[in-house]
N, C-alpha and C positions, 0 to 999 in steps of 0.2 A: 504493500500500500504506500510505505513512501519513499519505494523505488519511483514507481506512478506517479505520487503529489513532484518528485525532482525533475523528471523527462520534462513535465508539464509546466513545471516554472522555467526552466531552460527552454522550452519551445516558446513562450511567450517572451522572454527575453532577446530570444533570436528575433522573433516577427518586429519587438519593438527596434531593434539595431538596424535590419534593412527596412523598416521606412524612418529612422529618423537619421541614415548614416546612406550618403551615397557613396564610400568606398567600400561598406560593410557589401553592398549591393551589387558595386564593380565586383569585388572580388568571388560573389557566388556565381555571376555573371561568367568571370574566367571559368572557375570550378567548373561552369557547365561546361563550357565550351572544350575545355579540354577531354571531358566526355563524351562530347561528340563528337570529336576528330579521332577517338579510338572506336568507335562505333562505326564511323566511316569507314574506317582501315579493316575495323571486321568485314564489315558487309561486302566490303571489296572483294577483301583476299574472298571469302566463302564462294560469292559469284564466279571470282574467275579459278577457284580450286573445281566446280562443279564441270566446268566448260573443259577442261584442262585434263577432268576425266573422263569424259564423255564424249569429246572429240578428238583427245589423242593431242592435245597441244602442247608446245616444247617452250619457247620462248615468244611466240610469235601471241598475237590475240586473234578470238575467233575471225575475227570480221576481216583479218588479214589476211587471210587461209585464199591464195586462187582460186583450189576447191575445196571441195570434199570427200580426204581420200577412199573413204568406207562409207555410200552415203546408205546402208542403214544406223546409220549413229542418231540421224536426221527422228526415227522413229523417236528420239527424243523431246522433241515438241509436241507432239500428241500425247505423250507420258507425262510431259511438265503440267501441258494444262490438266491431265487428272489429279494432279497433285494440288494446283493451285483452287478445282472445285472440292477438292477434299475439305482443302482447308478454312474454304469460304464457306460447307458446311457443319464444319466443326464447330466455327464462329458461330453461324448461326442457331445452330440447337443452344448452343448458350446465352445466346446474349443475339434479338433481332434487330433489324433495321441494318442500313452502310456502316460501315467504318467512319471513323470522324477525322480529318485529313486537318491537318496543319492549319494550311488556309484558313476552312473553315471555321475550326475550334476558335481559331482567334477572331473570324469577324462576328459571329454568331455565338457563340459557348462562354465569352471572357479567357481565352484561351485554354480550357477545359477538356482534356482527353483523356479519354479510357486506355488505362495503360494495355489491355488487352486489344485493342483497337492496334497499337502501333507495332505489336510484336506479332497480328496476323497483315499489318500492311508491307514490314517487314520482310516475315516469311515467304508470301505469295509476288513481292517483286524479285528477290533474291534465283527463286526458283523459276519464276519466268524469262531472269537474263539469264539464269544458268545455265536454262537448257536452250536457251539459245535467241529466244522472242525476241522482235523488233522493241523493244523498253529500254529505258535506262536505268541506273540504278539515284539519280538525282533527286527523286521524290522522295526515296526511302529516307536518305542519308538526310535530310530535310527533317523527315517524318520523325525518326530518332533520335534526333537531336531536339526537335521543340518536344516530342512527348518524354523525353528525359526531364527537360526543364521541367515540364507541367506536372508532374509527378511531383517531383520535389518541390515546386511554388505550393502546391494544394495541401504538401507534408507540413509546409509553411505559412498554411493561410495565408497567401500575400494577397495585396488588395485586388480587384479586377486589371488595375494598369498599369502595375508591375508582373503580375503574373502573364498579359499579353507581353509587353516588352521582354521575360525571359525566357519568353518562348520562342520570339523572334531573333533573341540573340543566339538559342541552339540552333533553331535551324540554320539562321546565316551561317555559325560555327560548321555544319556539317556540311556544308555547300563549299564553301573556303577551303577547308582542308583538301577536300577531292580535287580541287583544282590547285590548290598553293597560293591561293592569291586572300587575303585578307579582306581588301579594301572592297573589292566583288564582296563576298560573301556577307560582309556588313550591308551593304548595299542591298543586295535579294533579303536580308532581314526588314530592309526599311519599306522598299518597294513591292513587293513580294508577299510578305508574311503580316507586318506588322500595318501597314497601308500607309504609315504615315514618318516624318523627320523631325525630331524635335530636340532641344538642346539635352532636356530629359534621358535620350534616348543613344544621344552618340556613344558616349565611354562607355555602358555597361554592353551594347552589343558590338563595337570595335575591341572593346577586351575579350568575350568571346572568342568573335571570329578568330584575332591574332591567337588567341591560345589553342584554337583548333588545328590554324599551319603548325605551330609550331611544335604539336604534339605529332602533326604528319613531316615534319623534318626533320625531327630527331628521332624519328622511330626508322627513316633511311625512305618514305616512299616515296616515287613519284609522282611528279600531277601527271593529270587528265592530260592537259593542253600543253604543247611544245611545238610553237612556230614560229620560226627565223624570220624578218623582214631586211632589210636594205638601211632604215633609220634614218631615208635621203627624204626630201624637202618633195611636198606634193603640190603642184598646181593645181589650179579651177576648174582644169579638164577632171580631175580626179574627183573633186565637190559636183559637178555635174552628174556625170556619172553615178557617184554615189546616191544624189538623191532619185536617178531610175527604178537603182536596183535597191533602193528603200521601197520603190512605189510597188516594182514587183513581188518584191519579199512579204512586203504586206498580202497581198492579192492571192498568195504561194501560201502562207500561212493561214488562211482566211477558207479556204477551199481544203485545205489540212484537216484543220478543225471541224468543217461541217460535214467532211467525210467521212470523219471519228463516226460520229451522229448518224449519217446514213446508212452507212454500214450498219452499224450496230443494229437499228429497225429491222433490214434486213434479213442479218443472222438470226435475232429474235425469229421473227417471223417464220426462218425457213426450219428453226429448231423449234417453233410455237413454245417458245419462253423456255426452251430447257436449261441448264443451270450448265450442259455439259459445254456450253458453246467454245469454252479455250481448247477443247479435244479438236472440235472440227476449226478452228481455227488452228490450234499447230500442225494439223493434217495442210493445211491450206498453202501455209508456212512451206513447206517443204519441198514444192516444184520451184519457187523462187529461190530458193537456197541450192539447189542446184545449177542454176543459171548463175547466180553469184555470192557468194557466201559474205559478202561486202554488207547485203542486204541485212542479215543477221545481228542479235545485241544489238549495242549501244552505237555501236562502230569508233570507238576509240580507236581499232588500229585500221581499219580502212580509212577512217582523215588522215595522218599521219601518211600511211601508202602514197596515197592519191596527189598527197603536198608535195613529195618527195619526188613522186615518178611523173606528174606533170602530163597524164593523161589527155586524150583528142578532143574535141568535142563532145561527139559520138559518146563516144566512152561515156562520158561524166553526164550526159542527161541518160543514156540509160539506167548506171547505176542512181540515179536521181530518182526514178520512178519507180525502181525494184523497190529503192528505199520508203519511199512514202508507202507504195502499195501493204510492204510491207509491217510498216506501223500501224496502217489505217487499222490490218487484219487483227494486228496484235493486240492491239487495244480495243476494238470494237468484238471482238471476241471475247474479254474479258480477260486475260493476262494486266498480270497489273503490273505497272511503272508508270514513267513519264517521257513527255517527250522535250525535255531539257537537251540532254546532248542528242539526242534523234534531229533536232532541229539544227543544233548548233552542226551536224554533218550535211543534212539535206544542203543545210545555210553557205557553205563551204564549195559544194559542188556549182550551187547554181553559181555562186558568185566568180569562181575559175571557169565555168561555160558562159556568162559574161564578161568578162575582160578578153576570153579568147575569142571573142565573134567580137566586139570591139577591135580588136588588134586587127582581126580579119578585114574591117571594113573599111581600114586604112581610113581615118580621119588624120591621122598627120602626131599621135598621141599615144605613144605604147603604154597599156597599161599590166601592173605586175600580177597575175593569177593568184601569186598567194597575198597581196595585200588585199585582190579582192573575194579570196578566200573568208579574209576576216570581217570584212565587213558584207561581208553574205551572211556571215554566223552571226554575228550579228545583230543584222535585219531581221534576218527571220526568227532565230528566237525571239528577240524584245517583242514579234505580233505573236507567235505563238504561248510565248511567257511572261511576256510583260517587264518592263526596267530596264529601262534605255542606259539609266547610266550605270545598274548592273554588267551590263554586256559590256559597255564604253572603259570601264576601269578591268572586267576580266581581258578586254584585251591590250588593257596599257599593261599593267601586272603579269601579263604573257611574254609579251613582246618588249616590252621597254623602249616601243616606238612611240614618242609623244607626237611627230608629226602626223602619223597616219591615226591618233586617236581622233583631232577632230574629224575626218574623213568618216569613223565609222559610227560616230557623234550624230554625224547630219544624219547617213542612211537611219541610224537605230530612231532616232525623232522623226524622221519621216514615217519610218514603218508604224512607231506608235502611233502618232497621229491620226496615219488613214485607217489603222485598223479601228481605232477605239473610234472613229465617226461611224466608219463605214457595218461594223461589229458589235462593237463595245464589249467582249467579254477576252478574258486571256485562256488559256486551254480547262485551267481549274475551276475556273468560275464557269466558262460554258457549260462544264460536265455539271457540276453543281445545278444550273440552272436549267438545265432539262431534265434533272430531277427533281425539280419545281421549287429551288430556295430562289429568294430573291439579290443573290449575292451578286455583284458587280466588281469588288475589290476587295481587298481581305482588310479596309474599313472597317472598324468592331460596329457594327447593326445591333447587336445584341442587345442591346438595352431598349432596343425599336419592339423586338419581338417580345421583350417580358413585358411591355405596357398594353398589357390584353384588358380588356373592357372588364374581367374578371375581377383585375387588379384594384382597377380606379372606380370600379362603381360604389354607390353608395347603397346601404340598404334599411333607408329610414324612410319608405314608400309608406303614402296612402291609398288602398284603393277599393274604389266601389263596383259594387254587382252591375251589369249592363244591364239588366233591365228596370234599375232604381229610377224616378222620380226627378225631375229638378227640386222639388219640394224634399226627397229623400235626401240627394245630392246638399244641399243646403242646410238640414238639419244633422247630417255627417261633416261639410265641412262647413262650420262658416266666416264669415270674412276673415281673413287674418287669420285663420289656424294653419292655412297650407294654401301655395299657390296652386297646386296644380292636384289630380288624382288620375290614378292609373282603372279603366276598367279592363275587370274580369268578369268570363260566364262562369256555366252556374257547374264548367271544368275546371276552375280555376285561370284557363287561358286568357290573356293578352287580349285587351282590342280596341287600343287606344289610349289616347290622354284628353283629361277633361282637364282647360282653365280654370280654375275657381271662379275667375274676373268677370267670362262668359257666361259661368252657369248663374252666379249671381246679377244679372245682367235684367234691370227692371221691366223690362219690355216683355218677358219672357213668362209665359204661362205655367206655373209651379206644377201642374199635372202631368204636363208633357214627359215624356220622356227625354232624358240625357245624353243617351246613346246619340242622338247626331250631333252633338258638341262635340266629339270626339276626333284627333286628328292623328295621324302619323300611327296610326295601326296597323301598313303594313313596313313597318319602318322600324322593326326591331332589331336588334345586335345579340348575335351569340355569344359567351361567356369565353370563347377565345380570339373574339378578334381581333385585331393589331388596331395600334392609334391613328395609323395611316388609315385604314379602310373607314376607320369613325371618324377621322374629320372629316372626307370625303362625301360619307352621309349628313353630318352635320350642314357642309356645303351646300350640299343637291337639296336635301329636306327644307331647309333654311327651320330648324328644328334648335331649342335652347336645351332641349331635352330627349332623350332617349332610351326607353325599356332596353334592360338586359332578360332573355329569355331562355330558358333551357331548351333541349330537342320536341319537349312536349307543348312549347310556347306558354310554361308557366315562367311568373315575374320573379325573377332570381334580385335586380336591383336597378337603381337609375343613377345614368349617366350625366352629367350636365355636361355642355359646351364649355365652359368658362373652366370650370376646374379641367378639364382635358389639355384646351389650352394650353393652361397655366404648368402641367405638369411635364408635358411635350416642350415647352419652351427651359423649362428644368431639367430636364434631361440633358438637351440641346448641350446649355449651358456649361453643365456637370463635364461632357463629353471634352469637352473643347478644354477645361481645363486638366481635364485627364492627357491632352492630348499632347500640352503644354509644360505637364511636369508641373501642375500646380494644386491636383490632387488625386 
């Protein structure tokens, strides 16, 4: 017992240290982060220890491989994805509904994840790049690093906007690591995860991130990304150019995405919802992997290839289309990752079959394939993931070329630009959003959805039978006891509000019946609506007041305009200084 009463005063001690200490803060902030750069390093090594058995790999990576020297090994993506529906039923007999994804948690949850959530999001991307699927492993390493933090923030009770912000500072930590670059990974914390930049927010998730490299540089790994440029001065022809293949990459990202979507119907459809769909997608998987095994994983080592040997045209838009077809399947099938570096490779190819049909066309203007490698990658990830100046610093941090950073500056704010007009969502948020959340950015909303009519109604109602009397009505309420009364029949149901103002109203024959005094009867709110759909009604209705009603339209409580308002603008408020580091 007061082993018990010590943990408990120590655990309150701590809570009170990180919120009255922001270096107590910083430093749980590293803590995490260097958790998540060992996390990263597992999930790696595991991915590519599976690959390495399964296909016979030496030093090389799959996606490098010319071919496939034994292609029944292939029969391993129809095996993955049973593996990966195993585990999405295992999940499920326990515990129903999706998984809760980083994103998410933090715009919707207060960054709040079920640690079983992130060790089957985990498992099931691990064993989809293992055996070989178009995924990457970028989501994961994301996934296990903010549901590391959130684990420990909730061990911690920390407030709603501390425990977003160290969530976002794991994930950026596990994003950083896998690539080597810090200031990236801070960044997809800001842009990405957390939705927002605030003085608040820099030190605790740049100490992260930095602590994530530097757990992946002392441990001897290497990054993801390794490409050479020139470091030589780029003219206007080069800003020209860039902002096409901004235009295109959007356009390439944007048809990426809604093919995820189409597909997916599809496969539904032809499997009438079976669960098995990753089986008939790795079956699918497997005539493409014999035409190129490029198409395969992540394609870490097919970029790196392709950089080096400086492939035709030809070449690089077919493996362009193996690539995408092959994500479309992977993912709309239901294997799970991301398409983080799937883009940053699609990003890569187009951007060298661009400068080399540019060179072709002789305007007077050589341009370099692998500069515009990088700002293919670029492009297209920032429309397909979003954070322009994520992309813009992972390729300063790569490369060490500050001239060609603004070059891939312009294309990356081009590409956002058109997509977020032309789109509006990033790949995370699409999928979310035709699973019907109303997410747009990983903006914390969350405090939108707990202000349910539930919440804020009142339950100090008068109300009279519908077939009472004005004469009744008046001797129930009169002047000055209540402005208004709710009528019910003789089920108790809803069906309307009487003025007191009107019923008392001298003109008015005391015999009459009540019942058509009555307004906004069919204008009632269920006990979960959000404050957006009820101000909305309040709008349309032009209503000061509105019944809360159950499934059976009995009166649960009433709403007023004013206090709605009042509480939406509270919120508002609250938000903004949460958002500011001010509470």
């Amino acid at each position: 017992m007061g082993h018990a009463k010590s943990l408990t005063r120590t655990a309150v001690r701590i809570q009170r240290w990180l919120r009255q200490s922001e270096a107590v803060f910083i430093a749980l902030a590293a803590l995490v982060g260097a958790t998540a750069g060992l996390t990263t390093l597992a999930q790696a090594w595991l991915a590519h220890a599976m690959q390495t058995v399964i296909y016979g790999l030496t030093i090389t990576r799959l996606s490098a491989l010319i071919s496939i020297e034994h292609p029944w090994r292939l029969i391993a993506l129809p095996l993955g994805g049973s593996v990966v529906v195993a585990l999405g039923r295992y999940r499920g007999a326990r515990r129903g509904g999706a998984p809760v994804d980083v994103v998410e948690a933090n715009a919707l949850h207060g960054g709040r994840i079920p640690t079983a959530d992130n060790f089957l999001i985990a498992a099931q991307t691990i064993v989809s790049n293992g055996c070989g699927a178009s995924v990457g492993l970028e989501a994961t390493y994301a996934q296990m690093g903010g549901g590391l933090a959130s684990w420990l923030g909730q061990r911690l009770r920390l407030r709603r906007a501390d425990l977003r912000r160290l969530v976002g500072a794991g994930a950026g930590a596990g994003v950083g690591a896998a690539f080597g670059t810090p200031l990236a990974g801070a960044f997809y914390a800001f842009e990405i995860v957390i939705g927002s930049y605030s003085i608040a927010e820099v030190a605790p998730v740049i100490a992260a991130s930095l602590a994530g490299v530097l757990v992946q540089r002392w441990l001897g790994s290497e990054p993801y990304l390794m490409v050479y440029t020139s470091n030589d001065p780029r003219g206007l022809g080069y800003y020209g150019a860039a902002v096409l293949l901004g235009l295109l990459c959007a356009g390439l990202g944007i048809v990426m995405m809604r093919l995820v979507t189409a597909t997916e119907r599809v496969m539904q459809a032809v499997t009438r919802g079976s669960a098995w769909r990753p089986v008939l997608g790795g079956a699918l998987l497997v005539p493409i992997a014999l035409i190129s095994p490029q198409a395969l994983s992540a394609g870490h080592g097919a970029m790196h290839l392709d950089l080096v040997a400086r492939p035709a045209v030809l070449f690089l838009l077919v493996i362009l289309a193996l690539k995408i077809l092959a994500s479309v399947i992977s993912l709309a099938s239901g294997f799970r990752g991301g398409l983080f570096f799937a883009s940053l490779f699609i990003g890569s190819l187009a951007g060298q079959a661009f400068a080399q049909m540019l060179n072709l066309a002789g305007w007077g203007v050589l341009f370099d394939p692998a500069d515009f490698a990088l700002v293919g990658m670029a492009a297209l990830c920032v429309s397909v993931v979003g954070g322009p100046m994520t992309l813009a610093l992972l390729t300063l941090e790569t490369t060490h070329d500050f001239p060609l950073m603004g070059v891939v500056l312009t294309a990356a704010l081009i590409s956002s630009a058109v997509t977020r007009e032309a789109f509006g969502y990033s790949f995370s948020t699409w999928r979310l959003h035709v699973r019907g959340s109303d997410i747009r950015s990983p903006r914390d909303i969350g405090w939108i959805l707990n202000l349910t009519a539930e919440r804020m109604m009142r339950r100090d109602f008068v109300t009279v039978p519908q077939d009472a009397t004005i004469a009744e009505f008046r001797e129930r309420l009169p002047l000055g006891a209540a402005s208004k009364a709710l009528l019910i029949d003789h089920h108790q149901a809803y069906r309307g509000i009487v003025q007191s103002a009107a019923a008392h109203a001298p003109t008015l024959d005391p015999s009459q019946p009540v019942a058509p005094l009555a307004c906004h009867a069919d204008s009632a709110v269920a006990p979960d609506t959000g404050i957006k759909a009820i101000l909305a009604l309040f709008d349309a209705e032009g209503a000061d007041e509105l019944a809360v009603v159950d499934a059976d339209h009995r009166v649960l409580g009433v709403l007023g305009e004013a206090h709605v308002r009042r509480r939406y603008l509270e919120e508002i408020e609250a938000a903004q200084r949460r958002m500011f580091g001010e509470g």
